[in-house]
N, C-alpha and C positions, 0 to 999 in steps of 0.2 A: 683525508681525502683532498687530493690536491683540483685547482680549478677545473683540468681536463673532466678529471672524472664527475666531479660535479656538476660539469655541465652535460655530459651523458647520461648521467642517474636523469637529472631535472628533463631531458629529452624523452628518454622513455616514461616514466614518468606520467607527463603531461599527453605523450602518443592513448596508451592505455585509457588514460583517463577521459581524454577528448572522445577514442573510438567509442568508450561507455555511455556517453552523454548524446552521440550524434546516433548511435546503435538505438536508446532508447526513446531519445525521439524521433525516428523510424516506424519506431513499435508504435508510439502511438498515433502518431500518423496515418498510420494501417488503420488500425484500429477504428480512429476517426470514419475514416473515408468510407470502412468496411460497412459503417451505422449510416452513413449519409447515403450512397448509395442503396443500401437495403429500404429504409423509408421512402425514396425516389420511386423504385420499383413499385413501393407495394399501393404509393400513392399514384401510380401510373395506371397499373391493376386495375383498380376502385374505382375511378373515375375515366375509363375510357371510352366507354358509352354515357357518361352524363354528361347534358348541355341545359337543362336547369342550374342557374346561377345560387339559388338557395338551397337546393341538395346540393349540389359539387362543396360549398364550404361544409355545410351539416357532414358529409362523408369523410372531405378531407380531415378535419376535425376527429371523428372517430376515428381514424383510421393513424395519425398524430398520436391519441389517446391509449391505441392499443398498443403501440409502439415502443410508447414511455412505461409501459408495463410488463412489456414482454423482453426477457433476455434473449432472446433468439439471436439477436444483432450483434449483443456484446459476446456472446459466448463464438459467433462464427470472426468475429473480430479480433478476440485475444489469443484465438488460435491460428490465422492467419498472420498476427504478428508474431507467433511465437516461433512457427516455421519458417520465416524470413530472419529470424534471430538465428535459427539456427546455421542458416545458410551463411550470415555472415561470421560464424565463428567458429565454421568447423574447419576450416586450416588453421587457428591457432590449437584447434586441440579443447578448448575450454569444454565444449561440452563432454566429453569424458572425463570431467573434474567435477561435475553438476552434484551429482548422486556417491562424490568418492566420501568412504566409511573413515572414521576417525577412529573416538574412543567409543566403547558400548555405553548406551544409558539405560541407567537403572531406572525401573518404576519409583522409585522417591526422588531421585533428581529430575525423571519427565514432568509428577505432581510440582515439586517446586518450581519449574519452568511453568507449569502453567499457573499457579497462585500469582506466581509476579508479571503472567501474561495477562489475567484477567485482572489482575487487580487494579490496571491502570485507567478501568474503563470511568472511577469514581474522581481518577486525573484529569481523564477528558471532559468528563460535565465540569468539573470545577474550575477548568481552564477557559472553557465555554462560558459560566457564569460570569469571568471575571473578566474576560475580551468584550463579551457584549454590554457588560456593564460601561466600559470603558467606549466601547463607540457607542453605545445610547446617548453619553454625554456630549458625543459633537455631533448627535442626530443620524447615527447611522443603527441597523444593524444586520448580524450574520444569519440570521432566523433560518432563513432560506437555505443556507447554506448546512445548519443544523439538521433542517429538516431532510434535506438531501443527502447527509451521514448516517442518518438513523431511521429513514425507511426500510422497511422490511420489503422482501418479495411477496407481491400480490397475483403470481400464479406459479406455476412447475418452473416452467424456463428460467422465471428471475428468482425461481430458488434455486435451481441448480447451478447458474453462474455467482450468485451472490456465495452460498454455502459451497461450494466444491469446486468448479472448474476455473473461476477467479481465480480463490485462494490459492489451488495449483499449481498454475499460469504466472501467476506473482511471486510465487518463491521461489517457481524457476529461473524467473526472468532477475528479479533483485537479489536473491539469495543465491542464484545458480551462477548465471551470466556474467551479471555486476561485480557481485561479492569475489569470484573466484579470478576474475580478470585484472584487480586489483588485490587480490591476496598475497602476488610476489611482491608487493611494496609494503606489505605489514600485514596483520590480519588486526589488530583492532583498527585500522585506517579503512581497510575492507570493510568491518564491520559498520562502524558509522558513517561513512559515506554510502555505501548501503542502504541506510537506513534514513539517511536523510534524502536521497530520492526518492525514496520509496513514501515518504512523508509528503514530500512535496509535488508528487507527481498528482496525488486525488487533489491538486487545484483544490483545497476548501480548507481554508482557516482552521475552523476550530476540528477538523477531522486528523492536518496532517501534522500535529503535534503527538495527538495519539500516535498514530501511525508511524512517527518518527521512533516513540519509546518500545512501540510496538517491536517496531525494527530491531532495537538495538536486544531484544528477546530471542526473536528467532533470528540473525543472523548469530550470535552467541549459541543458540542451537545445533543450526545448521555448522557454523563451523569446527565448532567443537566434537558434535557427534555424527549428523547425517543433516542435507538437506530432507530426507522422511519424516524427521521427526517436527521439523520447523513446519511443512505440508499440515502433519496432522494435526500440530499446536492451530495451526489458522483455521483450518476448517473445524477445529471444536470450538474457537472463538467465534465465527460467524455461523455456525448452525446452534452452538447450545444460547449462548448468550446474547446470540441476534434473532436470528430465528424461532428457535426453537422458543426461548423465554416469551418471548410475545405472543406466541401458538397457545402457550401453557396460560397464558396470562390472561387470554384476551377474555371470558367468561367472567372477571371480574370486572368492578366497577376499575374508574380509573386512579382515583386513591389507595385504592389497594394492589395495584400496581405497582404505581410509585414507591408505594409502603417496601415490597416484596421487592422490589427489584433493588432499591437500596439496602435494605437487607442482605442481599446474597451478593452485591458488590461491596458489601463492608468488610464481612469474612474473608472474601477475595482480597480484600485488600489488606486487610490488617495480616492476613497469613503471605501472602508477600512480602512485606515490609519485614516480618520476622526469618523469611528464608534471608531476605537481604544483608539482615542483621547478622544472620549464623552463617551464612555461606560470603561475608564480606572481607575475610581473609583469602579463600580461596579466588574469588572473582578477582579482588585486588592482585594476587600474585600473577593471577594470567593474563591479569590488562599491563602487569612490569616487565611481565617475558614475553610478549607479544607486542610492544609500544614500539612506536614509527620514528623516525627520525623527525624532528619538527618543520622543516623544509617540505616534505612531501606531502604532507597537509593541505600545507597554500600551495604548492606547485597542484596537488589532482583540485583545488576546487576553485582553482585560477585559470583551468583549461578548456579551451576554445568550448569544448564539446558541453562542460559542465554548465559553464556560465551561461549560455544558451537556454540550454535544459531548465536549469532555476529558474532565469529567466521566464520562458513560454509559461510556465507554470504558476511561478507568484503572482504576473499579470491576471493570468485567469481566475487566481484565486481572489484577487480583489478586486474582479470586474462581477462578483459575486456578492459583494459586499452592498446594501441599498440603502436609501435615505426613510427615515424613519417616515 
C-alpha cells in the first residue's frame, strides 16, 4: 500500500468511525432530554395548583420518586433515538444490513453462546470486589454505582424496558448500526469496538466491563449468525438472570440467595470456560481470518467522533464514583 492509498484507507476510516461516535451520541442525547423533559411535564402536572411551600416539595419529591421507578421515560426515549438513528443512516443503506443472516445456528452453539454469556456475570462481581477494594484504599467507593447495575425493575414499565425493549434497542443500535458501519474495515475491529462502546456507554465502572465482555458475545453472535440471535441472548440475560432470578429468589432469606445465586453463576461459569476451551480452535481461526490491519484500530479509536464519545462517558462514569 503506497502513501496515497494510505492515506485514503486512514480517511475513510476515521469518517465511519467519527459518524459512529457523533451518531451515538445523538442517540443519547435524545435520550437524555426525552427523560428531562418527561419529569418537567409531569412535575408541572402535579403541582400546578399547589402554593403550599411544604406540599409543592412533599409532591415534587413523590412525583421524582415515581419517576426513578418508572421506565416510561426510558422506554419513550431509546425509541426516539432509535428512529433518529435511523434517519441518519438510511442513505448509507446500513440499516438493511441490521437483521442480514449469515450462518444458521444450531441449538448447542446458541447454549454455548449462552454459558459464556452468562457466565461472565461471576467476572463482573469479581472485578467489582477488586475495584472497590482498590478505591476503598484511597477512600472512595463505587457502591452506588453497583447499586445502580444491579437493580432490578420495581414495576411493568421498568420491566419491560430493562428485560425487553432495552435489550432490543441496544443491539440494534451497537450490534446493528455500529457493528455493521464499521464491518467494511474488519469484522473482529467491528466487533470489539462495538463492544467497547457499548461498555462504556452505561457510564458505571464496575457495570461497563461486563458489558464490554458482554459485547464481545453477542456482537460474535450477531455477526457470525444474526443480529436475532444476540436480541434473544440479552433479553434471556436480563429477564432470567436479572429479573426473573430475584423474582424466584426473593421468598428467601437473603443468605440463601446469595447461596443460590452463586451457585447457578458457577455452572454458568465453569460451562463457559469449558465451551472456551473446546471451541478455542475454532474462535481462534475466525479471529485469523477475520483480523484488521493494525493501523485501523488506532485510526477508528483516534477519531474525532470516538474520542468524544469515550470521553462524555468515562467522565460520567467517575463523577459516580464517591468519598467514603
Amino acid at each position: 500500500m503506497d502513501k496515497i492509498e494510505r492515506r485514503q484507507l486512514r480517511r475513510a476510516v476515521k469518517k465511519d468511525s467519527s459518524k459512529v461516535g457523533f451518531s451515538l451520541l445523538l442517540y443519547a442525547f435524545i435520550m437524555f432530554s426525552v427523560s428531562v423533559v418527561w419529569l418537567i411535564v409531569q412535575l408541572e402536572m402535579a403541582t400546578a395548583n399547589v402554593t403550599d411551600p411544604a406540599a409543592l416539595e412533599r409532591i415534587e419529591n413523590e412525583v421524582i420518586e415515581r419517576f426513578d421507578q418508572s421506565g416510561a421515560s426510558l422506554i419513550a426515549g431509546v425509541l426516539a433515538g432509535l428512529v433518529v438513528l435511523f434517519l441518519l443512516f438510511i442513505k448509507r443503506g446500513t440499516h438493511k444490513e441490521i437483521f442480514r443472516r449469515s450462518e444458521s445456528i444450531t441449538f448447542g452453539r446458541f447454549i454455548a453462546a449462552l454459558c459464556v454469556f452468562f457466565g461472565g456475570q461471576i467476572v463482573f462481581n469479581g472485578f467489582y470486589m477488586l475495584m472497590e477494594m482498590g478505591l476503598n484504599l484511597i477512600g472512595y467507593t463505587a457502591e452506588t454505582s453497583m447499586e445502580s447495575a444491579t437493580s432490578g425493575g420495581t414495576n411493568f414499565s421498568m420491566l419491560l424496558y430493562a428485560g425487553i425493549i432495552g435489550p432490543i434497542v441496544e443491539e440494534i443500535v451497537y450490534r446493528g448500526f455500529a457493528m455493521r458501519l464499521l464491518e467494511k474495515h474488519g469484522k473482529v475491529l467491528a466487533i470489539v469496538v462495538s463492544s467497547m462502546l457499548f461498555g462504556v456507554m452505561h457510564a458505571n465502572l464496575p457495570q461497563s466491563i461486563f458489558a464490554f465482555m458482554s459485547g464481545l458475545v453477542l456482537g460474535y453472535v450477531a455477526m457470525r449468525y444474526s443480529l436475532v440471535w444476540s436480541i434473544i441472548l440479552h433479553i434471556l440475560n436480563n429477564l432470567a438472570l436479572g429479573e426473573g432470578m430475584s423474582w424466584a429468589l426473593s421468598p428467601l432469606s437473603e443468605n440463601a440467595q446469595t447461596i443460590i445465586s452463586c451457585a447457578v453463576m458457577s455452572v454458568f461459569f465453569i460451562a463457559g470456560i469449558a465451551v472456551l476451551i473446546i471451541k478455542r480452535k475454532e474462535i481462534g481461526g475466525y479471529i485469523k481470518e477475520n483480523r484488521t490491519q493494525k493501523p485501523k484500530m488506532r485510526w477508528t479509536l483516534t477519531a474525532a467522533g470516538m474520542v468524544l464519545f469515550f470521553a462524555v462517558h468515562i467522565a460520567m462514569a467517575v463523577l459516580m464514583v464517591e468519598k467514603l
